[in-house]
C-alpha positions as CSV (number, residue, x, y, z in Angstrom):
1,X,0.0,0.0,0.0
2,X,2.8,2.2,0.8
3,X,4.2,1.6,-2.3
4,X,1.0,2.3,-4.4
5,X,0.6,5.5,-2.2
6,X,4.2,6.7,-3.4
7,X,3.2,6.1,-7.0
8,X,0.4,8.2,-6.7
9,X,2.0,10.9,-4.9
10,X,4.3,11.3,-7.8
11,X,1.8,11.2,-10.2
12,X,-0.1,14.3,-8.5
13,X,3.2,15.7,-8.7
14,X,4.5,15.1,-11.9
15,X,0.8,16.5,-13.3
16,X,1.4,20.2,-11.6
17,X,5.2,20.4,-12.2
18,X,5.0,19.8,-15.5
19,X,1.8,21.7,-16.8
20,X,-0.9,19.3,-16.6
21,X,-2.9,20.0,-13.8
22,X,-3.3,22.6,-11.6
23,X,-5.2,23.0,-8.3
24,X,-8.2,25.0,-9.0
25,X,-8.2,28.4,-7.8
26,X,-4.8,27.8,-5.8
27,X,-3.6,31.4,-5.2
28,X,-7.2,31.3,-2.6
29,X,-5.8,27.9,-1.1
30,X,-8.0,26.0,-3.6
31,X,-11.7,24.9,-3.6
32,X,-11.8,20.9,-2.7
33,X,-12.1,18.4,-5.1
34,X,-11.5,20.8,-8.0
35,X,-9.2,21.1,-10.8
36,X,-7.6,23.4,-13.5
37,X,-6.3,21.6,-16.9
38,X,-3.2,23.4,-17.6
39,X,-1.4,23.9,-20.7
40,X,-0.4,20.4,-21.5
41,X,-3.0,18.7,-20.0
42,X,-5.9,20.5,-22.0
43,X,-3.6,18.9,-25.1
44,X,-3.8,15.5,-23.6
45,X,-7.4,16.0,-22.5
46,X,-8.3,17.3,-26.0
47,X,-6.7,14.3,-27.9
48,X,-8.0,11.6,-25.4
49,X,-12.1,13.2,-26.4
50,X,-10.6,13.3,-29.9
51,X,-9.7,9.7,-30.2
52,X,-12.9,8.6,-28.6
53,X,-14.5,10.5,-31.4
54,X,-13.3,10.0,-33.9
55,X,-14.0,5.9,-33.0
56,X,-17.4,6.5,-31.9
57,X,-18.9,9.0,-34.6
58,X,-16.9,9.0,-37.4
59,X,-15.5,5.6,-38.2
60,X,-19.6,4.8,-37.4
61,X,-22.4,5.1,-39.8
62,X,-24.9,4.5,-37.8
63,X,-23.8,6.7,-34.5
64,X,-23.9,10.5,-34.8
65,X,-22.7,13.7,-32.2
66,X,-24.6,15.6,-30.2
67,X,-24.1,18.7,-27.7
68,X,-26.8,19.2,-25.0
69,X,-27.2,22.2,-22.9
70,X,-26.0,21.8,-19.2
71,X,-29.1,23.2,-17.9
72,X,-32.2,21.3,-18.4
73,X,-36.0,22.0,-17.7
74,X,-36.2,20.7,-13.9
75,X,-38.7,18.1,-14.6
76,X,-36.3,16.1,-16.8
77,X,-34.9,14.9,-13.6
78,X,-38.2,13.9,-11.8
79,X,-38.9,11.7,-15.2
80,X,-35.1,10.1,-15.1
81,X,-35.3,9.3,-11.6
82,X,-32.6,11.3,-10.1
83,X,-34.5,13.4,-7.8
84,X,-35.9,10.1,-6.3
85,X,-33.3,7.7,-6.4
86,X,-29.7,9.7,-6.9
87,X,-28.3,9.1,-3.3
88,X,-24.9,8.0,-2.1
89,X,-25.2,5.8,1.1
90,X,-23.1,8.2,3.3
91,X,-21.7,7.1,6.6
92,X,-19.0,9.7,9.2
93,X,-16.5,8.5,11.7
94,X,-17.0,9.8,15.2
95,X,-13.7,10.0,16.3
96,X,-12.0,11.1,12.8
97,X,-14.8,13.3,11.9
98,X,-14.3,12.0,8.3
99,X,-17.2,11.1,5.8
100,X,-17.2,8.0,3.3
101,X,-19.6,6.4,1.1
102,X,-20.7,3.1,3.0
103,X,-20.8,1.4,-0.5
104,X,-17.4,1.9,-1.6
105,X,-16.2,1.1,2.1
106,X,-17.3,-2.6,1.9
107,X,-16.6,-2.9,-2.0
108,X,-12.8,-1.8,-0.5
109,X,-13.1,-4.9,2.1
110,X,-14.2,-7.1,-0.9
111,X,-11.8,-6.2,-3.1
112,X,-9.1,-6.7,-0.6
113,X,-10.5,-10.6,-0.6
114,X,-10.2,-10.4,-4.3
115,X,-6.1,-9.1,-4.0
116,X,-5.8,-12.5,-1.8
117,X,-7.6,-14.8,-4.2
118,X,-5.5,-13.2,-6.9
119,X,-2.1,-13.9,-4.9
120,X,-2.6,-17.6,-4.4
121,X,-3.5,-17.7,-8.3
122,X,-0.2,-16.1,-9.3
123,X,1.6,-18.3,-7.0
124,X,-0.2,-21.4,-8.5
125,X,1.1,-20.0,-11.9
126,X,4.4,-19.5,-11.0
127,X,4.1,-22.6,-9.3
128,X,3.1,-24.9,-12.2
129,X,3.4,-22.6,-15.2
130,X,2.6,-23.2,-18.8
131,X,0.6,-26.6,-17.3
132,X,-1.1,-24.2,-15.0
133,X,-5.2,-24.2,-15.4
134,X,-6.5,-20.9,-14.0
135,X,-10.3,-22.4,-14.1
136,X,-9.7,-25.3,-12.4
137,X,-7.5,-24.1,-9.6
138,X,-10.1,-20.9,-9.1
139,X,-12.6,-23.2,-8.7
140,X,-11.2,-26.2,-6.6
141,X,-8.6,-24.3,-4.6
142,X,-10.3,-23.6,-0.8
143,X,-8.6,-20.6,-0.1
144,X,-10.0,-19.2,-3.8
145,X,-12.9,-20.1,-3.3
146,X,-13.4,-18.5,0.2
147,X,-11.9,-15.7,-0.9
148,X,-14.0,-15.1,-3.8
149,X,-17.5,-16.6,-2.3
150,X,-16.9,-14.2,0.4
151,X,-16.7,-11.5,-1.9
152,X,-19.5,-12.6,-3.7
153,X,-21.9,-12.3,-0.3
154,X,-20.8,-9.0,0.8
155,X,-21.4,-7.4,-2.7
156,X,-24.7,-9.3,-2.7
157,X,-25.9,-8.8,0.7
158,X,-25.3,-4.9,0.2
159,X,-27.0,-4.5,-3.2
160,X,-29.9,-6.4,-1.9
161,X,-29.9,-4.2,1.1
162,X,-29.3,-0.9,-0.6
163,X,-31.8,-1.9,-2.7
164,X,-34.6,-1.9,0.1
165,X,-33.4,0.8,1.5
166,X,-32.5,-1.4,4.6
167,X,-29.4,1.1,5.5
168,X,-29.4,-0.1,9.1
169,X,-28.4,-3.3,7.7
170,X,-25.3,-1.9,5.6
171,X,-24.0,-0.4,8.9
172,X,-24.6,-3.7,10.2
173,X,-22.4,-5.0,7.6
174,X,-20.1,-2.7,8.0
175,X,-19.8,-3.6,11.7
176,X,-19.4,-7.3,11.4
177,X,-16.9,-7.0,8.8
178,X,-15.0,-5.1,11.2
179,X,-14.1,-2.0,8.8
180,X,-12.1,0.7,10.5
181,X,-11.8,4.5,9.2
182,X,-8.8,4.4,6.8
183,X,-7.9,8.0,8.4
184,X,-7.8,6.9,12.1
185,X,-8.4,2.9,12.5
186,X,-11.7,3.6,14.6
187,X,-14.9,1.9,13.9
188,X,-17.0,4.2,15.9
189,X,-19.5,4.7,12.8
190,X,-23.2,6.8,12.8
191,X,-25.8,5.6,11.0
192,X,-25.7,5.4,7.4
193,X,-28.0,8.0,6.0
194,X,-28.7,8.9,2.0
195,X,-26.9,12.0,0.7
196,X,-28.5,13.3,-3.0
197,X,-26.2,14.8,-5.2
198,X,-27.5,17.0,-7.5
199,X,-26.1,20.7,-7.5
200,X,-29.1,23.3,-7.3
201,X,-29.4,26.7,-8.7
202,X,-31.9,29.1,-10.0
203,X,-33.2,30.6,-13.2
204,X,-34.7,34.0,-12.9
205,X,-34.1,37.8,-12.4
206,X,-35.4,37.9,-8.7
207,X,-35.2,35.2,-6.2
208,X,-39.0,35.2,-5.7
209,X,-39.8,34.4,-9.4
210,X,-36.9,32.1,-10.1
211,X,-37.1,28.6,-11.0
212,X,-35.0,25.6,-9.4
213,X,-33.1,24.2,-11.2
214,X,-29.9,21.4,-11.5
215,X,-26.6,21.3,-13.1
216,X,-27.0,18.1,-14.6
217,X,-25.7,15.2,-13.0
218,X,-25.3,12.8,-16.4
219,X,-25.1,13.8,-20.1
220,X,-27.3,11.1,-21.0
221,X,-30.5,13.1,-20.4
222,X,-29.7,15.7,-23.0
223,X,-29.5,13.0,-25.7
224,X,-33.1,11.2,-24.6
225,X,-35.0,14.3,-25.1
226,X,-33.0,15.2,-28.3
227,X,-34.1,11.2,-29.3
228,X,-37.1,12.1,-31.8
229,X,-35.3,15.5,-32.9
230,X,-32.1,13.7,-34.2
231,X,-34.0,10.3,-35.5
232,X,-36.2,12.4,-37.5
233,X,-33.5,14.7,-38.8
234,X,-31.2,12.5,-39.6
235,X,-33.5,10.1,-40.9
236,X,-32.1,7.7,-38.9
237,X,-33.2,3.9,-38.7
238,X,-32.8,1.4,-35.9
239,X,-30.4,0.6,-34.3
240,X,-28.4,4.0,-34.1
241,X,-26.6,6.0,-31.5
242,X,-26.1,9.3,-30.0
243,X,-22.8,10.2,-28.8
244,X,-21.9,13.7,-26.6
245,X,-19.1,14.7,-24.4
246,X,-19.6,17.3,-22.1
247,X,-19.4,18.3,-18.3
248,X,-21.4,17.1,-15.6
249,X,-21.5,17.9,-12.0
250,X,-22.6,16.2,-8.9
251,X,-21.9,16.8,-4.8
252,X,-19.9,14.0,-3.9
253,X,-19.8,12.7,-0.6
254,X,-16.1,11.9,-0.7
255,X,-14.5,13.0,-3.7
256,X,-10.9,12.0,-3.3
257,X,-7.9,10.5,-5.4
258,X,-6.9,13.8,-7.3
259,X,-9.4,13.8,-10.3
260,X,-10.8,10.3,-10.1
261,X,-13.6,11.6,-8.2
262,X,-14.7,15.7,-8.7
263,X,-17.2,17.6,-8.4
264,X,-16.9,18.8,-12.0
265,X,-16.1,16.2,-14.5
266,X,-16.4,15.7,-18.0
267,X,-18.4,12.8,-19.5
268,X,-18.3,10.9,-23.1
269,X,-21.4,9.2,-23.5
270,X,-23.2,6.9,-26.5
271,X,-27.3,5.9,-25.9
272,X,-27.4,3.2,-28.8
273,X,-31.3,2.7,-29.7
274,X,-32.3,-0.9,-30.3
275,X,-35.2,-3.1,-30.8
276,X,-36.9,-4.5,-27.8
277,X,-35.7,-8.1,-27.3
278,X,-32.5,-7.0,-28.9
279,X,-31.1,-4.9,-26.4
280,X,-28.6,-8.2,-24.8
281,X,-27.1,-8.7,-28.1
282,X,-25.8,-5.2,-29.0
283,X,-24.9,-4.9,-24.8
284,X,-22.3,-7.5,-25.1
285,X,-21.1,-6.4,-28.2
286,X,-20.4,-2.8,-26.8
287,X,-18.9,-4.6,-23.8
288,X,-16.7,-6.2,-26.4
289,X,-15.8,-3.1,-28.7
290,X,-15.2,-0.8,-25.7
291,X,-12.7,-3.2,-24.0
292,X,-11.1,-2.7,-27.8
293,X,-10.6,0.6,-27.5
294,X,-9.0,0.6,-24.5
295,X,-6.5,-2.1,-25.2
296,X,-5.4,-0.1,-28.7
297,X,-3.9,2.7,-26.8
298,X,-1.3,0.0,-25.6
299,X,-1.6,0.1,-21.6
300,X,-1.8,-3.7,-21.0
301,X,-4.5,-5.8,-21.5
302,X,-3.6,-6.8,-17.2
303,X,-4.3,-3.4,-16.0
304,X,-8.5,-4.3,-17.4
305,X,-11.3,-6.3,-15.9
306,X,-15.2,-6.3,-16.4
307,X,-16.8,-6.3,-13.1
308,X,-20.7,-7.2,-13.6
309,X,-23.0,-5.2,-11.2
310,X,-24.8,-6.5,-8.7
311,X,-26.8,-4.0,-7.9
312,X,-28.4,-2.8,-10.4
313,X,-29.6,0.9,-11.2
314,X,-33.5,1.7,-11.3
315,X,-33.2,1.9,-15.2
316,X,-31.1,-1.1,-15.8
317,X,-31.7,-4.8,-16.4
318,X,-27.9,-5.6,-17.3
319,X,-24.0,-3.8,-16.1
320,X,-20.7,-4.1,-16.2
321,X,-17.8,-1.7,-15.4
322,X,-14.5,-1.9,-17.0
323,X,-12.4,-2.0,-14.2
324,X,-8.7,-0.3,-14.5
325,X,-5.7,-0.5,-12.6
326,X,-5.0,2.8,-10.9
327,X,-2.3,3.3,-8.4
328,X,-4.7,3.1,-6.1
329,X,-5.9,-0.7,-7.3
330,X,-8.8,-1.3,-9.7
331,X,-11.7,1.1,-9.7
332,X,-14.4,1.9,-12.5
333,X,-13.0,3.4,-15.9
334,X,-16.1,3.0,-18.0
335,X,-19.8,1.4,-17.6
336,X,-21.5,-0.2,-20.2
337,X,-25.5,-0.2,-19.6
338,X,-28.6,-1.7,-21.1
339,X,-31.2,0.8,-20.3
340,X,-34.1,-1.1,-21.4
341,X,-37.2,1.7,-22.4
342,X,-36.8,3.1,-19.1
343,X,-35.8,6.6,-19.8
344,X,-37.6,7.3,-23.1
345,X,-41.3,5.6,-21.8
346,X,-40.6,8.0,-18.6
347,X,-40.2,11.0,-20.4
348,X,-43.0,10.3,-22.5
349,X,-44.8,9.6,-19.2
350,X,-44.0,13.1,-17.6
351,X,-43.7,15.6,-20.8
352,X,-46.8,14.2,-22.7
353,X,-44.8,13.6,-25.9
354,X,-44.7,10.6,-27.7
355,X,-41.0,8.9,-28.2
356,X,-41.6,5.9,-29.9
357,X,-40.2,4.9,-33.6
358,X,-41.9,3.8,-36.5
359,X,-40.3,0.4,-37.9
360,X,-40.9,0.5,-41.3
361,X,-40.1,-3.3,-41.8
362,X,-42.1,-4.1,-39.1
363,X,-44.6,-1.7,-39.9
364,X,-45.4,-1.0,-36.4
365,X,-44.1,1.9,-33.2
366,X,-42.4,0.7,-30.4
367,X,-40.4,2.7,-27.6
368,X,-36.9,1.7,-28.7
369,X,-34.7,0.0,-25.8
370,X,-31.2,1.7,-24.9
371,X,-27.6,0.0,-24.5
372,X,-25.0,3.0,-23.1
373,X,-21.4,3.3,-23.2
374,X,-20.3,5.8,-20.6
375,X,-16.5,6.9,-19.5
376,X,-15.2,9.6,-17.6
377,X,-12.9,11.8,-19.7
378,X,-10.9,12.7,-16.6
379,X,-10.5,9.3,-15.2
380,X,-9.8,8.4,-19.0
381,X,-6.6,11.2,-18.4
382,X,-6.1,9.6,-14.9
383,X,-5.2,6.0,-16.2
384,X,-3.2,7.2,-18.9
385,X,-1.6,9.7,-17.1
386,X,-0.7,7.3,-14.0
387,X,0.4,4.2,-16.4
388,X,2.8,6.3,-18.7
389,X,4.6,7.7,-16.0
390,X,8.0,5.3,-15.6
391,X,11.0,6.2,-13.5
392,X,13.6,3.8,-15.3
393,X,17.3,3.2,-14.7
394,X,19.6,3.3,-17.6
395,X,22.7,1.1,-19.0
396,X,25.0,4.1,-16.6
397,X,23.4,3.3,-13.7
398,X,21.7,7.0,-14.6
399,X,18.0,7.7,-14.0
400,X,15.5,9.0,-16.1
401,X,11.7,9.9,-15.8
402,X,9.6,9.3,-18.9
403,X,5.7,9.7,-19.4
404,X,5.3,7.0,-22.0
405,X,1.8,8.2,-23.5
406,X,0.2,6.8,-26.2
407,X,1.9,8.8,-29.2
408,X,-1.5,9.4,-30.7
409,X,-2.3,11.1,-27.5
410,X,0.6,12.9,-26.8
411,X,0.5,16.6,-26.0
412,X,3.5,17.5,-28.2
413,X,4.3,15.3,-30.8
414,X,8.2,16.7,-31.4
415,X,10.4,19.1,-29.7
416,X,12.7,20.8,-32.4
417,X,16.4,21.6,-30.8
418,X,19.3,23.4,-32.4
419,X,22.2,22.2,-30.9
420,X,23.6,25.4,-30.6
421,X,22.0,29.2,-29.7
422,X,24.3,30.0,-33.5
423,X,26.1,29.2,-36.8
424,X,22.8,29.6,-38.2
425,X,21.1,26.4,-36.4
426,X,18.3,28.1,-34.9
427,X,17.3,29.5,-38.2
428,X,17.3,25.9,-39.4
429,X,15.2,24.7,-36.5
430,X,12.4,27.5,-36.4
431,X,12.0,26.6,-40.3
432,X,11.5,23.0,-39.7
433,X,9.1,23.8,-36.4
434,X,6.8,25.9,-39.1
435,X,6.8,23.1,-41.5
436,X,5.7,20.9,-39.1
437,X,3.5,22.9,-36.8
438,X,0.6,22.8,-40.2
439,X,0.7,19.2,-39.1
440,X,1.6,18.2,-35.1
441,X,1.8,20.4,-32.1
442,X,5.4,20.9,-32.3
443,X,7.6,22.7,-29.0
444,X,11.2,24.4,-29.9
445,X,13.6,24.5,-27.2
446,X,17.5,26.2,-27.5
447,X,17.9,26.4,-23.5
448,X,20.4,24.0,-21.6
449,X,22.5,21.3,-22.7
450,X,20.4,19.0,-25.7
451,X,21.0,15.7,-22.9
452,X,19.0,18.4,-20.6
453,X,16.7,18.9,-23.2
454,X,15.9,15.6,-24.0
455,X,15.3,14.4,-20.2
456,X,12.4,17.6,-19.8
457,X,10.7,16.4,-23.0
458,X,10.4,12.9,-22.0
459,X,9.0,14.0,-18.8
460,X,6.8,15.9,-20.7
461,X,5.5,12.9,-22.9
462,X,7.3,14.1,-26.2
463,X,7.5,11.0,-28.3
464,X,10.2,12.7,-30.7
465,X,13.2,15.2,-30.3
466,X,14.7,16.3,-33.7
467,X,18.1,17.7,-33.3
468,X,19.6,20.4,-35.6
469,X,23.4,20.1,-36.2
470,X,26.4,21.8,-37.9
471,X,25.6,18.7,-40.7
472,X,22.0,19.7,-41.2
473,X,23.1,23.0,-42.5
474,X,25.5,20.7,-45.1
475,X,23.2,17.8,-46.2
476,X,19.5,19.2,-44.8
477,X,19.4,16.1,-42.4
478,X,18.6,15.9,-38.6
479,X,19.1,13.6,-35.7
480,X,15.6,12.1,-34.7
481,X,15.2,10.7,-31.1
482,X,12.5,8.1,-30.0
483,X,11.5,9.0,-26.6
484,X,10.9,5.4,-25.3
485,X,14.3,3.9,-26.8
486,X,16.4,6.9,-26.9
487,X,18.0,5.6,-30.2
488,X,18.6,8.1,-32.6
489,X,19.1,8.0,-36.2
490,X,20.0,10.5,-38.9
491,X,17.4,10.8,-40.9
492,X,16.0,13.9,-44.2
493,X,14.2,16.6,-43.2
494,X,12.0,16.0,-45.6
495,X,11.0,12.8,-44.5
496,X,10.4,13.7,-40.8
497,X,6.5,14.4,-41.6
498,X,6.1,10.8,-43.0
499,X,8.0,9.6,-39.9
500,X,6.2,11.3,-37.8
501,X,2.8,10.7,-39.1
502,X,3.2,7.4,-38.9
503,X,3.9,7.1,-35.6
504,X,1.2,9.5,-34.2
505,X,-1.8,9.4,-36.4
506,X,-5.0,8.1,-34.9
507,X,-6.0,5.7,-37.8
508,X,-2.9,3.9,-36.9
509,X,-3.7,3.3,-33.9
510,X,-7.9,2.9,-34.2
511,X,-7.1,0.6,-37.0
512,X,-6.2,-1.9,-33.7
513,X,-10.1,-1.7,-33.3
514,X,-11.2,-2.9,-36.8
């Protein structure tokens, strides 16, 4: 744990020091839970909602954008249940004073039995290796199964009790489990009570005329009451999708772990309309397509896991999360939905409006059913971020940081250096950054020693450093640097685009996913 809680450290860190993330509103100590995306990390940021993009709308013919206002008419949230039903369980410490979510406090003790299931089948594999049968052995050995049944009735025990609203019976739960305030080690717990968190405001020129109203607390709402507008204008036929990014805001009991949890966070959502009857067919094939996407930028296929729900949302008759390996262990990256006709048959309900499609081959209306694909942009940032950054020791015995991103999502692509501040060089340099700038987001830098040079732009996530020479000026070729090898190679200048290109386009990399 210790360990993990170093990593992280220096990821926070590494974010502010280098220009990716700032406190927000530091200069007035901050506001909690609240974050500024500074000038690299808005690059980052941009190309992570790019490549999502780009993968769901355009490579899709049947899935088109959308961009819903953030303020909605107030009774869109009565019909999508989130007035009723939005609660956290929350639960404080006497002694620490500290608040949690009760949920995530037992789903902590249960994964903790999954990290000791997971041991004994790594030392089984090491064990017996390539002979090794992870299904049998998770199935037969005792402590595996103990581990993992036990997990199994917590999980179950509290969705059930969530469920009925039975909270005395979580606290109970949390009591026999013996589950101590991470702060302080004391399990002197109140009663667990439900915490709603929508953020209010008003609409109107005088408080006594105004109208409450919510920053919305999902995207998703804004593409269910756009559902007839963009089927009809579009002309578009079952099954089809509506994609948006965009922020969304919600009062969270505990929002820790830098920006895995905030207050104001940024959304990429798809609602794919189906045919009732349909809706389990195209849910496992998003389950499918999504884990694609995430394995194409290159992170490890071991740092994923699905993790089925078992409790269940009001609207929802199938979930899954696709679990990733933060530095903090594995928490929720994206969920992938099935809907069912909850949301459009409830806003038909409450706004009077009919929502249903005509099926011209069945020649017949029906209320379309709804499979959604839902990750958080920052927590998207958040597990790239934390998995790129490497501190590595070299052949010298030398260290190095390097933020291995994903080329394609890098925030610079090359850093142009003249060897030297004269002889010309830097006239070189500055004409190859404008040829290039058209193309990639290019840095220059002519300050310190180029070994210097190259250490602050692999900490910066730079997957090329082209060097400008005495010889450039002689045979108009350059010294190109791969960030992740640090081999160089003397290469034309007029085959760095190509190079480069190459290396960093996104239908490289999406053509993974085909």
């Amino acid at each position: 744990m210790a360990k993990q809680d170093d990593i992280f450290k220096n990821v926070v860190s590494h974010a502010k020091e280098y220009g990716f993330i700032f406190p927000s509103s530091e200069i007035y100590d901050g506001l909690s839970a609240v974050y500024d995306y500074a000038q690299n990390g808005v690059e980052l940021k941009k190309n992570i909602r790019e490549y999502w993009w780009k993968a769901m709308v355009q490579l899709n013919d049947n899935i088109v954008g959308l961009d819903a206002a953030i303020l909605m008419h107030p009774t869109t949230w009565k019909a999508s249940g989130h007035v009723d039903a939005f609660n956290d369980p929350l639960i404080d410490n006497k002694d620490s004073k500290k608040r949690y979510r009760a949920d995530v406090l037992i789903e902590d003790y249960a994964e903790k039995l999954q990290q000791k299931a997971q041991k004994e089948i790594d030392k089984a594999r090491e064990r017996f290796g390539d002979t090794f049968d992870e299904a049998q052995f998770v199935s037969t050995n005792p402590r595996v199964v103990e581990y993992l049944s036990r997990k199994k009735a917590i999980l179950s025990r509290m969705a059930s009790s969530l469920d009925t609203g039975q909270l005395d019976d979580v606290k109970a739960l949390i009591e026999e489990l013996e589950i101590a305030c991470p702060d302080s080690g004391s399990r002197n717990w109140t009663e667990v009570r439900q915490f709603n968190l929508m953020f209010g405001t008003k609409l109107g020129a005088s408080a006594e005329n105004a109208m409450d109203l919510y920053l919305r607390p999902e995207t998703a709402q804004g593409i269910f009451v756009n559902f007839l507008n963009v089927q009809k204008t579009g002309r578009m036929k079952i099954p089809f999708g509506i994609a948006q990014t965009g922020k969304a805001f919600r009062n969270e009991i505990v929002a820790r772990q830098f920006i895995f949890r905030m207050r104001e966070f940024e959304q990429m959502e798809m609602q794919f309309f189906v045919k009732p009857g349909e809706e389990m067919s195209w849910y496992e094939y998003w389950k499918a397509a999504r884990l694609k996407w995430h394995l194409s930028l290159g992170l490890g296929a071991e740092n994923y896991r699905f993790h089925d729900h078992e409790k269940l949302a009001h609207y929802a008759n199938a979930a899954a999360d696709i679990e990733f390996q933060f530095p903090f262990g594995f928490k929720e990256l994206e969920g992938i939905h099935s809907r069912t006709d909850f949301d459009l048959s409830s806003h038909e309900k409450f706004s009077g409006k009919k929502l249903n499609y005509f099926d011209p081959e069945e020649n017949r209306n029906y209320v379309p059913y709804v499979v959604e694909t839902s990750v958080g942009l920052d927590r998207m940032f958040l597990a790239v971020f934390s998995k790129s950054l490497v501190e590595e020791t070299l052949e010298d015995g030398s260290t190095r940081t390097v933020l291995r991103l994903p080329a394609v999502l890098a925030p610079t692509k090359v850093a142009i250096l003249p060897l030297l501040k004269k002889d010309g060089l830097p006239d070189l340099a500055h004409q190859i950054e404008q040829d290039l700038k058209w193309q990639f987001a290019v840095a220059y830098d002519e300050k310190d020693a180029v070994g210097r040079r190259y250490r602050r732009q692999d900490a910066l996530g730079t997957p090329f450093c082209v060097t400008v020479d005495h010889q450039s000026l002689e045979d108009q070729t350059v010294t190109i640097r791969h960030r992740d090898s640090m081999q160089q190679e003397r290469v034309a200048i007029s085959d760095l685009k190509s190079i480069i290109e190459q290396a960093v386009s996104m239908e490289t990399w999406l053509k993974n996913i085909m």
